[in-house]
NUVO-746452 format. One record per residue (C-alpha): x, y, z negated; residue in one letter. Coordinates in steps of 0.25 Angstrom, whole numbers, plus 5000, padded with zeros to 4 digits. Each point is the difference from the previous one (the first is absolute). Example, Ala and Ser with C-alpha at 12.3 -4.5 7.8 and 13.67 -1.06 7.14 Angstrom:
REM NUVO-746452
<r><x>5049</x><y>4982</y><z>4969</z><res>a</res></r>
<r><x>5006</x><y>5014</y><z>5002</z><res>s</res></r>
END
This chain:
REM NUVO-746452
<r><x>5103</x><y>5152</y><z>4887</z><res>x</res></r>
<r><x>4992</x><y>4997</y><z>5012</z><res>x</res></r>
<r><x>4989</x><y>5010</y><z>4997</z><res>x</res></r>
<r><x>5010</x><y>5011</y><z>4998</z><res>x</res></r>
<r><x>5005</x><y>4995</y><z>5014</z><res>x</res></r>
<r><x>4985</x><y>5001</y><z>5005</z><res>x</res></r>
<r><x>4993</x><y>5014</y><z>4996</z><res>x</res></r>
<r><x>5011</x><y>5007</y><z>5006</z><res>x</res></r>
<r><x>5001</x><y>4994</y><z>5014</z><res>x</res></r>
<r><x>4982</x><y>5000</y><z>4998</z><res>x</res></r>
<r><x>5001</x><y>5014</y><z>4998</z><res>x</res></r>
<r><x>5010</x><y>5002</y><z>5012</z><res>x</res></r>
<r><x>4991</x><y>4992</y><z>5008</z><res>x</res></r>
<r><x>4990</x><y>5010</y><z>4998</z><res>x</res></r>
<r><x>5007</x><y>5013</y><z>5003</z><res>x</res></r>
<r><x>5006</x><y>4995</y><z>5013</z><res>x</res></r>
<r><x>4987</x><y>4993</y><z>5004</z><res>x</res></r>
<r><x>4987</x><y>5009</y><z>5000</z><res>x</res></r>
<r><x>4988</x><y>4995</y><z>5000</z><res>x</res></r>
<r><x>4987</x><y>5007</y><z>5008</z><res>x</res></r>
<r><x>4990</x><y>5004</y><z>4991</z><res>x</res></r>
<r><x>4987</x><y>4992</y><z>4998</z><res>x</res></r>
<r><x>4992</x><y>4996</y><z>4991</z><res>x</res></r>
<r><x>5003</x><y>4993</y><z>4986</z><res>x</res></r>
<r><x>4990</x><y>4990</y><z>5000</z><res>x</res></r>
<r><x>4994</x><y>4992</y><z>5013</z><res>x</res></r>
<r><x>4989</x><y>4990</y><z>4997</z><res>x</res></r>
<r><x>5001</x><y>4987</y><z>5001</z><res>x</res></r>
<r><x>4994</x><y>4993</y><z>5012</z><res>x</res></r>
<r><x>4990</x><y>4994</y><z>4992</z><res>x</res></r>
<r><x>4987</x><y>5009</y><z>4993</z><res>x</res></r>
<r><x>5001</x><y>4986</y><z>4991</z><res>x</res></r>
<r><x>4992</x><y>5005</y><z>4991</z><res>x</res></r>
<r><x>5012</x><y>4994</y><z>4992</z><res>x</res></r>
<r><x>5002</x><y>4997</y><z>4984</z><res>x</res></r>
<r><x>5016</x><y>5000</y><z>4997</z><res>x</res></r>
<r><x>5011</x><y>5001</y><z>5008</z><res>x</res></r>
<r><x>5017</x><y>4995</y><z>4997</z><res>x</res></r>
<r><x>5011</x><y>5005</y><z>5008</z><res>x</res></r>
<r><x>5014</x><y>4993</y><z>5000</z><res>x</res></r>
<r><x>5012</x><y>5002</y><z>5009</z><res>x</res></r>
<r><x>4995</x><y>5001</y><z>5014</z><res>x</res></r>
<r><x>4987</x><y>4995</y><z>4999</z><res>x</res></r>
<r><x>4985</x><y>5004</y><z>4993</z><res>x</res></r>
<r><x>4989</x><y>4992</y><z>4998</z><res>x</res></r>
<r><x>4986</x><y>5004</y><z>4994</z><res>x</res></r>
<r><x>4987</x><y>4992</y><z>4993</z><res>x</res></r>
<r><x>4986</x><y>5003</y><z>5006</z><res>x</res></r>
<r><x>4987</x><y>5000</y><z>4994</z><res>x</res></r>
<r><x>4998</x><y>4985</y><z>5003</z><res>x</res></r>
<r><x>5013</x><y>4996</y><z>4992</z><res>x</res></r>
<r><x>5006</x><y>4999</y><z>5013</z><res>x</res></r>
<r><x>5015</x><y>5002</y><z>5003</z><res>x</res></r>
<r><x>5005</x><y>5010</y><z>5011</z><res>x</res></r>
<r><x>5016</x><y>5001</y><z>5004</z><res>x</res></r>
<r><x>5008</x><y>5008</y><z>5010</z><res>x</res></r>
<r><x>5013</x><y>5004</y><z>5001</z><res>x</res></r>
<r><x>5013</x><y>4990</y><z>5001</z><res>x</res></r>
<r><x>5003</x><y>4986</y><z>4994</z><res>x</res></r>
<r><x>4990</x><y>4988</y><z>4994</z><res>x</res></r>
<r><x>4987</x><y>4999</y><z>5007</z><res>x</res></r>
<r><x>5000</x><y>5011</y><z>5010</z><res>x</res></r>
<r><x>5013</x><y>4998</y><z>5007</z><res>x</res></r>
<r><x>4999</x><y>4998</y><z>5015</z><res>x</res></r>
<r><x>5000</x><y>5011</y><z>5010</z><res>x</res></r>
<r><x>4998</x><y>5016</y><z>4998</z><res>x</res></r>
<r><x>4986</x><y>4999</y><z>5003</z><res>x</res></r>
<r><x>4996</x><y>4991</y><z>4989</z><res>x</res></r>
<r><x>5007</x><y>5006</y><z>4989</z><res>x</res></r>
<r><x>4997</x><y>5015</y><z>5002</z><res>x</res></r>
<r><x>4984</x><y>4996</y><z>4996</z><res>x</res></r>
<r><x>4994</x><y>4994</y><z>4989</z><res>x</res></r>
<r><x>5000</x><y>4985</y><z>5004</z><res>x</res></r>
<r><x>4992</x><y>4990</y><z>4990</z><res>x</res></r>
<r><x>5006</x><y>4990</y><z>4993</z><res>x</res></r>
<r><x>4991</x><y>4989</y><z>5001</z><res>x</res></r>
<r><x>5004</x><y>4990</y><z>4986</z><res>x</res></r>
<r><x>4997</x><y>5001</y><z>4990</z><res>x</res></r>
<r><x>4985</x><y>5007</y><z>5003</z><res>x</res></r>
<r><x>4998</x><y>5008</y><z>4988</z><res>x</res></r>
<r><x>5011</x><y>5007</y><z>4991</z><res>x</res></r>
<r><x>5000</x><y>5007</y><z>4988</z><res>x</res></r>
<r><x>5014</x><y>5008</y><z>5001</z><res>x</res></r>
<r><x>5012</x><y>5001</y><z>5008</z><res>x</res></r>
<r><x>5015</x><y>5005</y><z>4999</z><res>x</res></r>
<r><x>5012</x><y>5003</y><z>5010</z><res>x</res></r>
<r><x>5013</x><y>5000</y><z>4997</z><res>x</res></r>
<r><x>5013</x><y>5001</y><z>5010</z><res>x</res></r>
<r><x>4998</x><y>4989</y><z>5009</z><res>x</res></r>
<r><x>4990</x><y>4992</y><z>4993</z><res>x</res></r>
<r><x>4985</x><y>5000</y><z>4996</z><res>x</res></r>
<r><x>4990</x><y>4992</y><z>4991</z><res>x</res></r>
<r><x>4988</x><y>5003</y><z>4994</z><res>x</res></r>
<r><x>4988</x><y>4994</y><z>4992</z><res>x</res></r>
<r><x>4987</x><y>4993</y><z>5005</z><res>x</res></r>
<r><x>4987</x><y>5001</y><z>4995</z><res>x</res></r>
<r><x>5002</x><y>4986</y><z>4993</z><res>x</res></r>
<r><x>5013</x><y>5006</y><z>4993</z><res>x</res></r>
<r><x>5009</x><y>4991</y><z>5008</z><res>x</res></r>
<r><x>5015</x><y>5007</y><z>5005</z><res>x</res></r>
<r><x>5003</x><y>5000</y><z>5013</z><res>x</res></r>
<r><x>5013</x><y>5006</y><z>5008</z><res>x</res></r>
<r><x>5006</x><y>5003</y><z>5013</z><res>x</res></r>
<r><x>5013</x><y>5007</y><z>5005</z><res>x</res></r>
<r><x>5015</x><y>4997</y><z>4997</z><res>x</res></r>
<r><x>4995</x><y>4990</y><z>4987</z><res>x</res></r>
<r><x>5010</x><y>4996</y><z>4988</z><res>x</res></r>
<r><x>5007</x><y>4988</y><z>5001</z><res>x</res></r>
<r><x>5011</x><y>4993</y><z>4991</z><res>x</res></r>
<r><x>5012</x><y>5006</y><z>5008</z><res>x</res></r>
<r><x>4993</x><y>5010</y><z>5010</z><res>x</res></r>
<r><x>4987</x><y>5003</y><z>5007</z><res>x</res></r>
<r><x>4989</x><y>4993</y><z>5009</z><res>x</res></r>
<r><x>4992</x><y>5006</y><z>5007</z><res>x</res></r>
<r><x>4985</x><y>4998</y><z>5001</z><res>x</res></r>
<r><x>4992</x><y>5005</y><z>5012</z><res>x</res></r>
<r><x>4986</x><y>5000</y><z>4993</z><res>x</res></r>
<r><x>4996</x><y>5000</y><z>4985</z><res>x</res></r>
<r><x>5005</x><y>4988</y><z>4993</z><res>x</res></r>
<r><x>4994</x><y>4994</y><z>4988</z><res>x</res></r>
<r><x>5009</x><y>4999</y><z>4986</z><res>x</res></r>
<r><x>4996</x><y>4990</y><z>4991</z><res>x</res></r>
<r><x>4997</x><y>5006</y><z>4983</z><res>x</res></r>
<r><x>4996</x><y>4991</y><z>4989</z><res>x</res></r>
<r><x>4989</x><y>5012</y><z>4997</z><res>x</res></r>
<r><x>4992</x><y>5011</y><z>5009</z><res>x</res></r>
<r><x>5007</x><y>5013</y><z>5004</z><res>x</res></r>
<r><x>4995</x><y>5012</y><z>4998</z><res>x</res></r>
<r><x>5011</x><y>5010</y><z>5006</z><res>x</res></r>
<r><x>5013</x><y>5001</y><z>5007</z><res>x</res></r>
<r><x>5012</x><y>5010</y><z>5004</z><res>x</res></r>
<r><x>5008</x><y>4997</y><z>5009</z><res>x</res></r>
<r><x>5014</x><y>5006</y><z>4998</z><res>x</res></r>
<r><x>5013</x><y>4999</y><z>5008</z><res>x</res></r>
<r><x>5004</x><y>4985</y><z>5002</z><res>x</res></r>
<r><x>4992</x><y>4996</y><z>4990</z><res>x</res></r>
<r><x>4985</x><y>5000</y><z>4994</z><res>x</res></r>
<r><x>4992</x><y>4998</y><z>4987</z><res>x</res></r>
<r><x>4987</x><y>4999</y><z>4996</z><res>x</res></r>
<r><x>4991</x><y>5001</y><z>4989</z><res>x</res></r>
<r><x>4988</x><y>4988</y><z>4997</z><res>x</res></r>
<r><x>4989</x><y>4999</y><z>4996</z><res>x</res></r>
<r><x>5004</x><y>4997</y><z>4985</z><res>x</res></r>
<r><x>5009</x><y>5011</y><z>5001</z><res>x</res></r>
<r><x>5012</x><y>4991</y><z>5003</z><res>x</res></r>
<r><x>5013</x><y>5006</y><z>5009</z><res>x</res></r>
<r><x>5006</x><y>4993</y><z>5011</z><res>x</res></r>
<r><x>5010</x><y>5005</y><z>5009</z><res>x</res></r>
<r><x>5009</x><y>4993</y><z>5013</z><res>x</res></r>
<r><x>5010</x><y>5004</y><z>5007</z><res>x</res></r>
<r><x>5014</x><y>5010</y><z>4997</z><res>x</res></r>
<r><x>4998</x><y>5004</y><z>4986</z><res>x</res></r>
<r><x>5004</x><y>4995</y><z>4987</z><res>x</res></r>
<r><x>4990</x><y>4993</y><z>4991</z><res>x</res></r>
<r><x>5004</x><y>4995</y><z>4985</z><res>x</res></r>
<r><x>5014</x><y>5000</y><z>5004</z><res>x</res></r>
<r><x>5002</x><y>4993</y><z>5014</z><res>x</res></r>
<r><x>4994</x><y>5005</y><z>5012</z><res>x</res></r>
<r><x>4986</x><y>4997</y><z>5005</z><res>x</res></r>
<r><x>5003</x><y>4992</y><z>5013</z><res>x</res></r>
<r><x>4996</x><y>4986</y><z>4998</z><res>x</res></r>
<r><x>4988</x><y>4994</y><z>5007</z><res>x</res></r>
<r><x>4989</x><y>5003</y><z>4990</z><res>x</res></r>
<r><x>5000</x><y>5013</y><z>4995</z><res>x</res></r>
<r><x>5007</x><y>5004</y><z>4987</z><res>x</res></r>
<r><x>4991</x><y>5004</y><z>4988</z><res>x</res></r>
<r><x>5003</x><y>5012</y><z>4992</z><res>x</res></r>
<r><x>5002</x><y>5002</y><z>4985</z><res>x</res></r>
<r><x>4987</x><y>5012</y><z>5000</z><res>x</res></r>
<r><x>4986</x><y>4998</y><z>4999</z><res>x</res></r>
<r><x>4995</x><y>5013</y><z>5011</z><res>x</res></r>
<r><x>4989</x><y>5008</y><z>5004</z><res>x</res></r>
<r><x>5007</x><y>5004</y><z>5012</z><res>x</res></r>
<r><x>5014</x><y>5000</y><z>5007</z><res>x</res></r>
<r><x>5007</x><y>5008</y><z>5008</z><res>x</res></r>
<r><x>5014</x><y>4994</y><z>5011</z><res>x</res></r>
<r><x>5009</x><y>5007</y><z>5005</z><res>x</res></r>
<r><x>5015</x><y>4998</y><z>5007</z><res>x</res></r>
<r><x>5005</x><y>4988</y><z>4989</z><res>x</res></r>
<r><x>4991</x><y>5006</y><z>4989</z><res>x</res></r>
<r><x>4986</x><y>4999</y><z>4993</z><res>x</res></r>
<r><x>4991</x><y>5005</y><z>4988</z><res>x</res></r>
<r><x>4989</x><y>4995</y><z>4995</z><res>x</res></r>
<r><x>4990</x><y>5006</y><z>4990</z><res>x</res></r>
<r><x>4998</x><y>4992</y><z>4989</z><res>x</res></r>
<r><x>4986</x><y>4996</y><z>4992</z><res>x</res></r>
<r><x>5006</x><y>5011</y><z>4990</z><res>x</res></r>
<r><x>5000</x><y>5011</y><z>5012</z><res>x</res></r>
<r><x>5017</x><y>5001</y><z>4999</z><res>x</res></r>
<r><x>5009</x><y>4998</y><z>5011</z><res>x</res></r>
<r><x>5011</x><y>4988</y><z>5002</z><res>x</res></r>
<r><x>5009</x><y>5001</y><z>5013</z><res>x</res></r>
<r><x>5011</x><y>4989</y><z>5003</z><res>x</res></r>
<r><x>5008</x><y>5002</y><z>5012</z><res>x</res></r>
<r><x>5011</x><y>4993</y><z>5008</z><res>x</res></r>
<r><x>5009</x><y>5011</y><z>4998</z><res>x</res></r>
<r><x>4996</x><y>5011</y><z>5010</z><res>x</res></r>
<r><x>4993</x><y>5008</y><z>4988</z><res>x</res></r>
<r><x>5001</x><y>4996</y><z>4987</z><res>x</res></r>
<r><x>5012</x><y>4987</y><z>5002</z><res>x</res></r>
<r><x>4999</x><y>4984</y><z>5004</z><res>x</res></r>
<r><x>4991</x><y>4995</y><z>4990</z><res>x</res></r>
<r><x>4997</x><y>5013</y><z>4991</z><res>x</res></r>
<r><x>4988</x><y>5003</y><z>4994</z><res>x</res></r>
<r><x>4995</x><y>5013</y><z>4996</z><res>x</res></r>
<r><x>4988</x><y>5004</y><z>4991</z><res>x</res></r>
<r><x>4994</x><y>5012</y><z>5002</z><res>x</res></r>
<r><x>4990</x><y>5008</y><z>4989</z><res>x</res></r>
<r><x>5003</x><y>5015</y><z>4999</z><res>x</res></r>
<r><x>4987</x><y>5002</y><z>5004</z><res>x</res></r>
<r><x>4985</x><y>4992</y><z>4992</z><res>x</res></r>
<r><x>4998</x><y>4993</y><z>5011</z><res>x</res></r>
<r><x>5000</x><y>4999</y><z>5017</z><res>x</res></r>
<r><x>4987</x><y>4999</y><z>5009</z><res>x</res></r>
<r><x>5007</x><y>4996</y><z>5013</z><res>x</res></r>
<r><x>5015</x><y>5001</y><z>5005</z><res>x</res></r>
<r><x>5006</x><y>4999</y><z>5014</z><res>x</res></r>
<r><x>5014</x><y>4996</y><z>5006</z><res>x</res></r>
<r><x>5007</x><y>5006</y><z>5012</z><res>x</res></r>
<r><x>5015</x><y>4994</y><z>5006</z><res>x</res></r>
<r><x>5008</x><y>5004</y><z>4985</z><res>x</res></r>
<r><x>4990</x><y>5007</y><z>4992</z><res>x</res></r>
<r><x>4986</x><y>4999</y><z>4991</z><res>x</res></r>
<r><x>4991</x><y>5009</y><z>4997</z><res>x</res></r>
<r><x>4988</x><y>4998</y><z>4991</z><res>x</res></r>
<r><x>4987</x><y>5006</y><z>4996</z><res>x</res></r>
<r><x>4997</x><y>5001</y><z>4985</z><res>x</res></r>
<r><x>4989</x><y>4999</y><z>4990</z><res>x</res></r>
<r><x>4999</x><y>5015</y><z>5002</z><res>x</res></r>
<r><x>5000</x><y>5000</y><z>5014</z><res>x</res></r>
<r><x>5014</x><y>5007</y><z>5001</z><res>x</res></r>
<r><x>5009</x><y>4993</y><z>5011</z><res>x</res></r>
<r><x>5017</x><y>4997</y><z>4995</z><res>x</res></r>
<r><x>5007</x><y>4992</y><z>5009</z><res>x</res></r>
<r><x>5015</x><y>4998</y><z>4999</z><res>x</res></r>
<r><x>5012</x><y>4992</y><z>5009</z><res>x</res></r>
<r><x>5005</x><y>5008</y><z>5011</z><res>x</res></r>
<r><x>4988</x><y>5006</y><z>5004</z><res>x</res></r>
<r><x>4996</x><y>5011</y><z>5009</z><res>x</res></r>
<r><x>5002</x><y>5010</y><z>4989</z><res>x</res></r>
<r><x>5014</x><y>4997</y><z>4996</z><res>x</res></r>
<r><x>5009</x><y>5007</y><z>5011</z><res>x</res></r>
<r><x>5012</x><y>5007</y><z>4993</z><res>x</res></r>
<r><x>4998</x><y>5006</y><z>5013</z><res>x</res></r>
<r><x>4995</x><y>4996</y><z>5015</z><res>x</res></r>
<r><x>5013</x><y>4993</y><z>5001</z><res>x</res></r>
<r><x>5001</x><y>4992</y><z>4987</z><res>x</res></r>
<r><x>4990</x><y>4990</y><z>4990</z><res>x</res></r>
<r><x>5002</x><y>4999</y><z>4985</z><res>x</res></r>
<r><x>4993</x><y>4990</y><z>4994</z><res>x</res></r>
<r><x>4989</x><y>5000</y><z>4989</z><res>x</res></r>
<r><x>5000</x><y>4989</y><z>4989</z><res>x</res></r>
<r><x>4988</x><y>5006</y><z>4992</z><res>x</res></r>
<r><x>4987</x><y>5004</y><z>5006</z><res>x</res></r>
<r><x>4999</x><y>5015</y><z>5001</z><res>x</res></r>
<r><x>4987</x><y>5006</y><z>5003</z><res>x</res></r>
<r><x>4998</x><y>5008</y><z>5013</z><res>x</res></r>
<r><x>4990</x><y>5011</y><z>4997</z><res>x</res></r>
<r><x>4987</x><y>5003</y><z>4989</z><res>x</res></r>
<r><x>4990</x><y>4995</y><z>5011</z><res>x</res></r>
<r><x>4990</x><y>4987</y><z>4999</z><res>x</res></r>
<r><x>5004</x><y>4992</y><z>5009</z><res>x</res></r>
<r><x>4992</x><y>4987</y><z>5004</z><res>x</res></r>
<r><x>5010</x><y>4993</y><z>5012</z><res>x</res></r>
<r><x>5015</x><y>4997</y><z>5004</z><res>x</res></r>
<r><x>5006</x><y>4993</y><z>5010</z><res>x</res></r>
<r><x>5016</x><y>5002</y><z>5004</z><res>x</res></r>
<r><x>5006</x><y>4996</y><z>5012</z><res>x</res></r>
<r><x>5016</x><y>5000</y><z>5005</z><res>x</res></r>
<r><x>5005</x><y>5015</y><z>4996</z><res>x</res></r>
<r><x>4984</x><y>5006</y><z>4997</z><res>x</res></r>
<r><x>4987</x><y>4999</y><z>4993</z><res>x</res></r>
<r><x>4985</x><y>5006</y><z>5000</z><res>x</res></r>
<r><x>4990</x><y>4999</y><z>4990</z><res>x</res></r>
<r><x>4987</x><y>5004</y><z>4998</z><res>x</res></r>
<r><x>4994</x><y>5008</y><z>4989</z><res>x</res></r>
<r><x>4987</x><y>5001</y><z>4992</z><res>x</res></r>
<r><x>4995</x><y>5009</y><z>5008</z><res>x</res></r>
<r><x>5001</x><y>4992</y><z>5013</z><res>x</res></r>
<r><x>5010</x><y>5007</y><z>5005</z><res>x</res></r>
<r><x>5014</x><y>4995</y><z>5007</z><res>x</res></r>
<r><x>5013</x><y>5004</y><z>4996</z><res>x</res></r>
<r><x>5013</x><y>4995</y><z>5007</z><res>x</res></r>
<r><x>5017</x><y>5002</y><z>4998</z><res>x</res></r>
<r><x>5013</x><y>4996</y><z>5004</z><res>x</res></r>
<r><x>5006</x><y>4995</y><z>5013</z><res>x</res></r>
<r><x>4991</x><y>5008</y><z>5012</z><res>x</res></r>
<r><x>5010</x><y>4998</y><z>5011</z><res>x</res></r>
<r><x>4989</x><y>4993</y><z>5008</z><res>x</res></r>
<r><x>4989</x><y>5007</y><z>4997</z><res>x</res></r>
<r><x>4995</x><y>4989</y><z>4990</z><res>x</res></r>
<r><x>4996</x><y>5011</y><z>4989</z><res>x</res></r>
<r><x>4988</x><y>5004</y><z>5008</z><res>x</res></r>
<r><x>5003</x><y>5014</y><z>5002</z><res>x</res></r>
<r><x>5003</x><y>5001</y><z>5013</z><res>x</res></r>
<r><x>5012</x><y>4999</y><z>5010</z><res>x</res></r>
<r><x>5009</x><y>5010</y><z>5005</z><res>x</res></r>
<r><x>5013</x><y>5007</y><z>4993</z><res>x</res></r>
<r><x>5008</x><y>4995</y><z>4990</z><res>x</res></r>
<r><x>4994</x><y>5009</y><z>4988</z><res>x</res></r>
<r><x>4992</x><y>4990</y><z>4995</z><res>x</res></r>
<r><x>5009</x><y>4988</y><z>5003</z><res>x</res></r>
<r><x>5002</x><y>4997</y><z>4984</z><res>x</res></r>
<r><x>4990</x><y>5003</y><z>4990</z><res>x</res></r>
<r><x>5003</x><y>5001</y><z>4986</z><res>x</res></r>
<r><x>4988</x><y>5001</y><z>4992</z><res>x</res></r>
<r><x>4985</x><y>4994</y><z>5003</z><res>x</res></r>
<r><x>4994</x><y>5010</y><z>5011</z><res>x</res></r>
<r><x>4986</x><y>5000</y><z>5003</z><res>x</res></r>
<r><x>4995</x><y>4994</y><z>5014</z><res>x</res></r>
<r><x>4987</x><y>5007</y><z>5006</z><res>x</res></r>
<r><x>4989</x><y>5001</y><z>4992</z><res>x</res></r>
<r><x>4992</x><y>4987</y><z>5002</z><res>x</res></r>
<r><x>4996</x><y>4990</y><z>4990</z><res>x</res></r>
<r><x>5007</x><y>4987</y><z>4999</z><res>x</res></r>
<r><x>4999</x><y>4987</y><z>4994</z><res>x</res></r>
<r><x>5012</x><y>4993</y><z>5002</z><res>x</res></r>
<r><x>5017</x><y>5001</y><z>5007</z><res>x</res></r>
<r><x>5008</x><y>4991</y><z>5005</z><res>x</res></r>
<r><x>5014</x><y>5003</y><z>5002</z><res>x</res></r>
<r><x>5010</x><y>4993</y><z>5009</z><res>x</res></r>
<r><x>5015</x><y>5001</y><z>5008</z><res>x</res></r>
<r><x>4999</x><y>5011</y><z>5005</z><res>x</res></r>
<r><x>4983</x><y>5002</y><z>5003</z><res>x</res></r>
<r><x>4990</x><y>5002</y><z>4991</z><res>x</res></r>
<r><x>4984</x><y>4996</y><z>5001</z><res>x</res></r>
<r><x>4988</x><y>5005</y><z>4991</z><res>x</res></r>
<r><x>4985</x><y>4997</y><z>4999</z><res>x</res></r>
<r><x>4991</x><y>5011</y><z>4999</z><res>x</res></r>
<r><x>4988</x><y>5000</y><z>4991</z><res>x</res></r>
<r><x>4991</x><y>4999</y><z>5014</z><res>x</res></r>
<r><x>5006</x><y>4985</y><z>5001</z><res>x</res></r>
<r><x>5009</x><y>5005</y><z>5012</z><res>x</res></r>
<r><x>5016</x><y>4998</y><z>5000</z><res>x</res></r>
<r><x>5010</x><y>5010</y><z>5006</z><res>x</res></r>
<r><x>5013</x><y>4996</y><z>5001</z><res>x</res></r>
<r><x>5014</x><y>5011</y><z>5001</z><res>x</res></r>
<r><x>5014</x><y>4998</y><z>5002</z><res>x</res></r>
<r><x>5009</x><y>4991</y><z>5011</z><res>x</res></r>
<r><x>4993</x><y>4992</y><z>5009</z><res>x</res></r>
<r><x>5011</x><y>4992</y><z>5006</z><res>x</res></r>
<r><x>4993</x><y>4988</y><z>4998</z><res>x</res></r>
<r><x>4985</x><y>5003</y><z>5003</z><res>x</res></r>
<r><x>5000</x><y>5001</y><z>4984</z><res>x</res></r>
<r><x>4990</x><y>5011</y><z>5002</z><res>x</res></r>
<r><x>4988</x><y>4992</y><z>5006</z><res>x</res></r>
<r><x>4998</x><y>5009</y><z>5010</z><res>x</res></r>
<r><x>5001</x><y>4994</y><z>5013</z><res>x</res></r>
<r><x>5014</x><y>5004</y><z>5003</z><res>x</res></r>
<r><x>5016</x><y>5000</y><z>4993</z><res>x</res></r>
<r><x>5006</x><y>5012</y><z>5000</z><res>x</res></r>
<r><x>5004</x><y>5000</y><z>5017</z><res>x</res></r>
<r><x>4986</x><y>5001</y><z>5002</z><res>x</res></r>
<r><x>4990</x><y>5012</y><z>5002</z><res>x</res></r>
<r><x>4992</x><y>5002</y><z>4988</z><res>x</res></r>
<r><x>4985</x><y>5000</y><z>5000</z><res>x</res></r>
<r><x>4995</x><y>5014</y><z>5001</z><res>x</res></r>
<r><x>5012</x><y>5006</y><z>5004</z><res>x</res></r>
<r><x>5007</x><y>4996</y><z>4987</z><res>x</res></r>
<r><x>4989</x><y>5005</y><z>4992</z><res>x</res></r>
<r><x>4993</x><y>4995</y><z>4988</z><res>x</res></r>
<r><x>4989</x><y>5008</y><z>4999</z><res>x</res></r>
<r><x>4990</x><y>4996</y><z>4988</z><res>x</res></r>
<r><x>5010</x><y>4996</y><z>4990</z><res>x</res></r>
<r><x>4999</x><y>5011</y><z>4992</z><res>x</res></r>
<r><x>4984</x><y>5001</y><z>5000</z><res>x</res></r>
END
C-alpha cells in the first residue's frame, strides 16, 4: 500500500538530511489578535477578532508570488465569517450569515475547478459548520441537516452532482477526511460512510462503544474522537497504529489513547495534536519535518508514538496539516511548526529563506 511505500522513504529522508536546529514554533507574522485558526495541505488560514479571514501559504486566494503568500493576506468577501476549514487543496468556510463559501481545486461532476476567491454554494437552509476533507466537503445546517460534495459516497452513489448530496443523519457536527466522513448524531453516536478508502464504497458504520462523543476530528485515513468523558479514541490508520515505523495496521473500532481529559483533536496526513483539559498540547506521528513541535535536528524524534507533551504553554486550539502544523495560544497569537515549502508558516519567507530572528521563535513557550 502506498503508506507503507511512504513512512519508510520519510524516515530515510530524515536520516540522510539533517536538519539545523531551531526553534519548534515561529510566530506568525500577524500579533492578530486572532480567534481560530484551520491548516490543510500547504496553506493555513486564521479568523481575527473582527470575524475577519486571514490566509497564507499555497493554493485558493493567496497564490501569486513568494511574497504574498508567506504573510497573512486578507481575504476581502465575504467580510465577517463565523468558521473556516482546509483541506488538500481546497477551502471553505462560514459567514456570519451562515452562508457556505469555497475556494481551491472545487468538486465538479467528473473532476475539479478551481476558484481563485471564495465562492458562494447555494443550500435550501442556513449552515452552521463545515469540514473540508480530501476531494470532497460536508456540512452541517442549521436544522442539523448533512450535506456533503464532492469524491465520497452518499446513500449509495457518489456525491458529485451539481447540488450537493444530502445524507441519511441528522448531526451535531462532522468530521472529512480522504473519501470518508462521520457525523455525530442528535443521539451523540457516530455514523461514517466512505467511498472505500476506510470503511468500503458506500459502507456505513455506527459507532456506540462509548455513552456518547463531544467532538471528533479526521486526518487523511483516520478519526479520532472526544467522548462524554473527555477521553479521546480514534481509529483508521492513525498515527498510533505502526506494526513498526515501517508498517500501519488498521483499526476498525475506536480505541482509547490514554486516561487523560482531553478537550481537542485535529489529524493531519500521517500525525495529530490535541490539546488537553489543562491547556496543554500534545502531539505524535510523522515528525520528519519538524511538524510535531519539538524542534529540528536528528532523526530521534522523527516518529512519535504515543501523545508527548510540547513546552508548557496554555492552548486553545491545533490545527494539523501535510506536513506543518499551526496553534493558537490562549494569548490570541499563532505559531505555526513544521515544512515551510510554501510560505505555510506565515512568516515572511518559505523554507530557502532566512528565518526571522535567526530562526528563532522566542516567546512560544511563555
Amino acid at each position: 500500500m502506498l503508506r507503507r511505500l511512504l513512512l519508510p522513504l520519510l524516515l530515510l529522508t530524515a536520516a540522510c538530511e539533517e536538519e539545523p536546529l531551531r526553534d519548534p514554533f515561529v510566530q506568525v507574522a500577524d500579533p492578530g489578535p486572532w480567534t481560530a485558526v484551520a491548516v490543510g495541505g500547504e496553506q493555513s488560514c486564521g479568523l481575527k477578532t473582527d470575524q475577519s479571514l486571514w490566509c497564507w501559504g499555497d493554493y485558493g486566494v493567496v497564490r501569486g508570488n513568494t511574497a504574498y503568500r508567506t504573510k497573512p493576506v486578507r481575504v476581502d468577501a465575504p467580510a465577517r465569517w463565523s468558521q473556516i476549514s482546509l483541506g488538500n487543496g481546497m477551502g471553505c468556510g462560514v459567514s456570519d450569515d451562515a452562508r457556505l463559501y469555497c475556494w481551491g481545486n472545487l468538486p465538479v461532476p467528473g473532476g475539479s475547478e478551481f476558484a481563485g476567491a471564495p465562492k458562494p454554494e447555494d443550500f435550501p437552509e442556513p449552515v452552521s459548520a463545515v469540514s473540508v476533507g480530501e476531494g470532497h466537503w460536508c456540512v452541517v445546517t442549521t436544522a442539523n441537516g448533512v450535506f456533503c460534495r464532492g469524491r465520497i459516497w452518499m446513500n449509495g452513489s457518489r456525491a458529485d452532482a451539481l447540488a450537493p448530496e444530502p445524507a441519511f443523519v441528522r448531526a451535531l457536527a462532522v468530521a472529512s477526511g480522504r473519501g470518508f466522513a462521520c457525523a455525530i448524531d442528535l443521539e451523540r453516536q457516530m455514523q461514517c460512510w466512505s467511498s472505500g478508502d476506510v470503511y468500503g464504497d458506500g459502507a456505513t458504520i455506527v459507532t456506540s462503544a462509548v455513552r456518547g462523543w463531544s467532538s471528533a476530528g479526521a486526518g487523511r485515513e483516520f478519526i479520532c474522537a472526544v467522548d462524554l468523558d473527555r477521553k479521546l479514541w480514534c481509529w483508521g490508520a492513525t498515527p498510533f497504529h505502526y506494526d513498526d515505523l515501517y508498517s500501519q495496521h488498521f483499526e476498525t473500532l475506536p480505541e482509547k489513547i490514554d486516561d487523560a481529559d482531553w478537550l481537542h483533536f485535529a489529524g493531519g496526513w500521517q500525525h495529530a495534536c490535541g490539546i488537553r483539559a489543562d491547556g496543554g498540547l500534545y502531539c505524535w506521528g510523522m515528525n520528519t519535518d519538524g511538524q510535531l513541535a519539538f524542534g529540528w535536528g536528528g532523526t530521534e524524534d522523527a516518529f512519535v508514538s504515543e501523545p508527548r507533551k510540547v513546552g508548557s504553554a496554555q492552548w486553545a486550539q491545533v490545527a494539523v496539516g501535510f506536513s506543518h502544523t499551526c496553534a493558537l495560544k490562549s494569548d490570541a497569537t499563532i505559531w505555526c511548526a513544521g515544512q515551510n515549502s510554501e510560505g505555510q508558516l506565515g512568516i515572511g519567507v518559505t523554507d530557502e529563506g532566512e528565518y526571522p530572528d535567526g530562526g528563532g521563535g522566542g516567546g512560544w513557550d511563555d
